[in-house]
N, C-alpha and C positions, 0 to 999 in steps of 0.2 A: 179707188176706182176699180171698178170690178172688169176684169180680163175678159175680151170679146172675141179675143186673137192669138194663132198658137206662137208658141215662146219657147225657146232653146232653154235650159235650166242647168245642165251641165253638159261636161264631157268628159267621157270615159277613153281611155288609152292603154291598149294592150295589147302584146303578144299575142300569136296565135297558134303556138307550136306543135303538130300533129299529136308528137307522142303524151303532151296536154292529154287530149283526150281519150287516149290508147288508156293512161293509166287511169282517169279516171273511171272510163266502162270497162276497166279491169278489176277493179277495187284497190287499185297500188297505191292510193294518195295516202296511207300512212306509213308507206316504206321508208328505209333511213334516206334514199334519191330524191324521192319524191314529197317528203312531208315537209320542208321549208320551203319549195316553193308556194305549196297549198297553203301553209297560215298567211303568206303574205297578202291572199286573199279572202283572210274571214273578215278581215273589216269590211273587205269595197261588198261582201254578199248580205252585210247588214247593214251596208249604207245603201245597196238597192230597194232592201226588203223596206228602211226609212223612209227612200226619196223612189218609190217605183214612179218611173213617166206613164203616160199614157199612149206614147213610141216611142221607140229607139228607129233611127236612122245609123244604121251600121255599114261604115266603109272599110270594106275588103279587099282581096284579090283572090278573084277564081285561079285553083292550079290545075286549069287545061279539063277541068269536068265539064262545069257549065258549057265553057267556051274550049275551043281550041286553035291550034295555029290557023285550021283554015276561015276562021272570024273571030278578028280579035277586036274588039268594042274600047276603045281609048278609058272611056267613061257607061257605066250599063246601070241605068235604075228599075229596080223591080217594081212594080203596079201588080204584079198578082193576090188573088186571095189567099195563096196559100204556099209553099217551098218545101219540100221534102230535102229530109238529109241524104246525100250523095253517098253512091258505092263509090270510092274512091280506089278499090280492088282488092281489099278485104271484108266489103260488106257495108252497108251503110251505118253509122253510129246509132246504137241506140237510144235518140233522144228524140222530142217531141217534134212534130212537123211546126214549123215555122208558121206562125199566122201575117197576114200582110195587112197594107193599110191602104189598099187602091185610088181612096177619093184623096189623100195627103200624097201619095206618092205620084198621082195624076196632076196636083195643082204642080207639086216642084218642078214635075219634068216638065211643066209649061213654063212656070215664070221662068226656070234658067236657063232653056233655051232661048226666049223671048231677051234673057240678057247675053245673048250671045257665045253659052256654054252650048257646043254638041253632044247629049245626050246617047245614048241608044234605048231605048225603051222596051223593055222585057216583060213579057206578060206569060212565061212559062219556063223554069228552070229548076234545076235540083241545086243546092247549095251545100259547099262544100266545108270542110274542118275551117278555111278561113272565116268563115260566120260563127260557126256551133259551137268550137273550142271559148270562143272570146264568152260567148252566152253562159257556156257550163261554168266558166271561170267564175261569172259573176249570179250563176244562180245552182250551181249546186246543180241535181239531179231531181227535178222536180217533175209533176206528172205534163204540165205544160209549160212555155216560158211566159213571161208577168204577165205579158203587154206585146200586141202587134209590134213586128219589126219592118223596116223597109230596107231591103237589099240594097248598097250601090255598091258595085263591083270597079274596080279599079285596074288597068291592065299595066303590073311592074312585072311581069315576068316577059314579053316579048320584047324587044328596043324596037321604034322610040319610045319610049314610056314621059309622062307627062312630066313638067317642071314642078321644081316646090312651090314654086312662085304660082303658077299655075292653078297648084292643087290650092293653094291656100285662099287666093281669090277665088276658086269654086267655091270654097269654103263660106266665104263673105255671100256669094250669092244667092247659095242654100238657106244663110240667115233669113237675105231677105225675103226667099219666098217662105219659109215658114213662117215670116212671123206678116205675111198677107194671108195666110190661110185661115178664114174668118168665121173659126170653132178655136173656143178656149182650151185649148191640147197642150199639156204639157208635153216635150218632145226631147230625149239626151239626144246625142250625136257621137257614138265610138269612132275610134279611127284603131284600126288594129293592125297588124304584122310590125316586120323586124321584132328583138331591136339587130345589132350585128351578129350576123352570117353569113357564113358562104358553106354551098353544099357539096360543090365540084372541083376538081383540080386540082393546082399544087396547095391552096390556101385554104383546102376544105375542112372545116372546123374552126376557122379566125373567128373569133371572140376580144371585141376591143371596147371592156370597159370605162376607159377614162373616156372614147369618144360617146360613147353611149350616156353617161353621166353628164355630158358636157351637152347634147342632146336636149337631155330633159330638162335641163338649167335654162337654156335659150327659147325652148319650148315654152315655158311658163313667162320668162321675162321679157324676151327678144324675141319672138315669132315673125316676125315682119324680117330680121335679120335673117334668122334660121330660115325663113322661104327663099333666099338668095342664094345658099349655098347651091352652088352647081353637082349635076349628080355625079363626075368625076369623084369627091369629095366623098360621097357614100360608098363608092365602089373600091376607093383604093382603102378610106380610114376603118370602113364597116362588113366588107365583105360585099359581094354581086349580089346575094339577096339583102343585104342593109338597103336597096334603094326603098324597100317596102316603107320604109320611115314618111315618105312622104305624103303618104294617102292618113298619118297623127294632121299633116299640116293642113287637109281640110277641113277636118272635127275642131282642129285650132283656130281656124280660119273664120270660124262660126261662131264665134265668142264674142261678147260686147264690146271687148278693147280692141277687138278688129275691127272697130267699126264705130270707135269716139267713144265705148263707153268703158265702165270700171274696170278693171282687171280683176278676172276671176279669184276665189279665194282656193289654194289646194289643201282638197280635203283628204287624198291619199297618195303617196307615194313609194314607192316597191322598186327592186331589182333584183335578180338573181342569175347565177351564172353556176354549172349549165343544167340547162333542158338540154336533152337529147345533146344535140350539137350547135347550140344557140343559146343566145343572153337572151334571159324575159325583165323587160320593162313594163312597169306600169303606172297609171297616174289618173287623178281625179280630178279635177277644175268646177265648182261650183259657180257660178253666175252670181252676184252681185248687185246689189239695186242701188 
């Protein structure tokens, strides 16, 4: 039966760590620091260049560029044609402007609001290393990136920030409007930040990878559990920026076993420890028929 409707095909899960990017538009990624975390990434950039979508839908979190304290959006989706890379205060990255996918990111922000998710809808913003890093991870330094992307921005840096439970039913609901959006589009779904950090105070530099490991394990098998976990549990086991973990759980969330159908197959799995002052996690989940 020939595809009339767009369809979620995988999900990509990654870190998004500034100095990611610092090293690679510095030319560092084959320093003695730097070169084990980059191999752990030559397969996921030949398994994009294998399985490129025809969107990504990439869920982030702005740090205070896009947005700041004085409007802070729970949930923010992009509809623009187009995202420039953010001065974040040394300059904005050197990498390609961001292409959008207006009429895809127009139907979602209908049908999820329509299912009761509040939105914010963005039609002009500059985006930040929380998008770019995740991209250059997975495409190297090329003159543009594959394929249209659609911003959704996630707001874990201000409290209250959203539940996992939450996030992960957004998640489910995104399924459903993409897969009502009535062009055969193949579409992945990233969820990026964490894994455990913290950047301030007495605990600034916690790196805790047995919980991070333990993470990715419930991630793949248990997601439905792992959206339970209260965010007390991220903040004390992971560090105050380990809450980011839970914006994996609506890329998670958008998977066919969230939803009665097969459990994805994992096609890559990664961890390293340290980036800058942060664990990098990462992971693939292909869809299943």
């Amino acid at each position: 039966m020939s595809q009339t409707h767009a369809r979620i095909t995988a999900s990509v899960y990654t870190s998004h760590v500034p100095a990611i990017g610092a090293a690679l538009d510095l030319g560092k990624t084959g320093t003695e620091y730097w070169a084990p975390l980059f191999k752990g990434y030559e397969l996921s950039k030949q398994w994009l260049r294998d399985h490129t979508p025809d969107v990504i839908f990439l869920v982030y979190n702005d740090h205070a560029t896009a947005f700041s304290l004085d409007f802070i959006p729970t949930f923010a989706i992009g509809c623009a044609e187009q995202y420039q890379p953010a001065d974040e205060g040394w300059g904005a990255r050197p990498v390609p402007p961001v292409i959008g996918h207006p009429e895809l990111a127009a139907h979602i922000a209908q049908s999820v609001i329509q299912q009761d998710f509040d939105l914010t809808i963005v039609n002009k913003m500059d985006v930040d290393h929380g998008l770019t890093v995740p991209l250059s991870l997975m495409c190297g330094q090329p003159q543009a990136w594959p394929c249209p992307v659609i911003p959704f921005a996630v707001n874990v840096v201000q409290y209250p920030v959203p539940s996992g439970r939450r996030c992960f039913q957004l998640g489910q609901a995104i399924r459903r409007a993409i897969e009502s959006f009535d062009r055969p589009l193949n579409v992945q779904i990233w969820g990026t930040g964490g894994m455990s950090h913290q950047l301030q105070g007495p605990r600034a530099g916690l790196i805790n990878s047995e919980f991070d490991n333990a993470f990715l394990d419930r991630l793949i098998a248990d997601p439905a559990g792992q959206a339970a976990v209260p965010h007390i549990d991220y903040v004390r086991e992971a560090g105050s920026e380990g809450i980011e973990l839970v914006m994996w759980l609506i890329a998670r969330g958008a998977m066919a076993d969230a939803a009665g159908g097969p459990a994805p197959r994992v096609a890559h799995r990664f961890y390293h420890v340290p980036a800058s002052n942060t664990a990098v996690g990462h992971l693939i989940l292909e869809e299943q028929s």
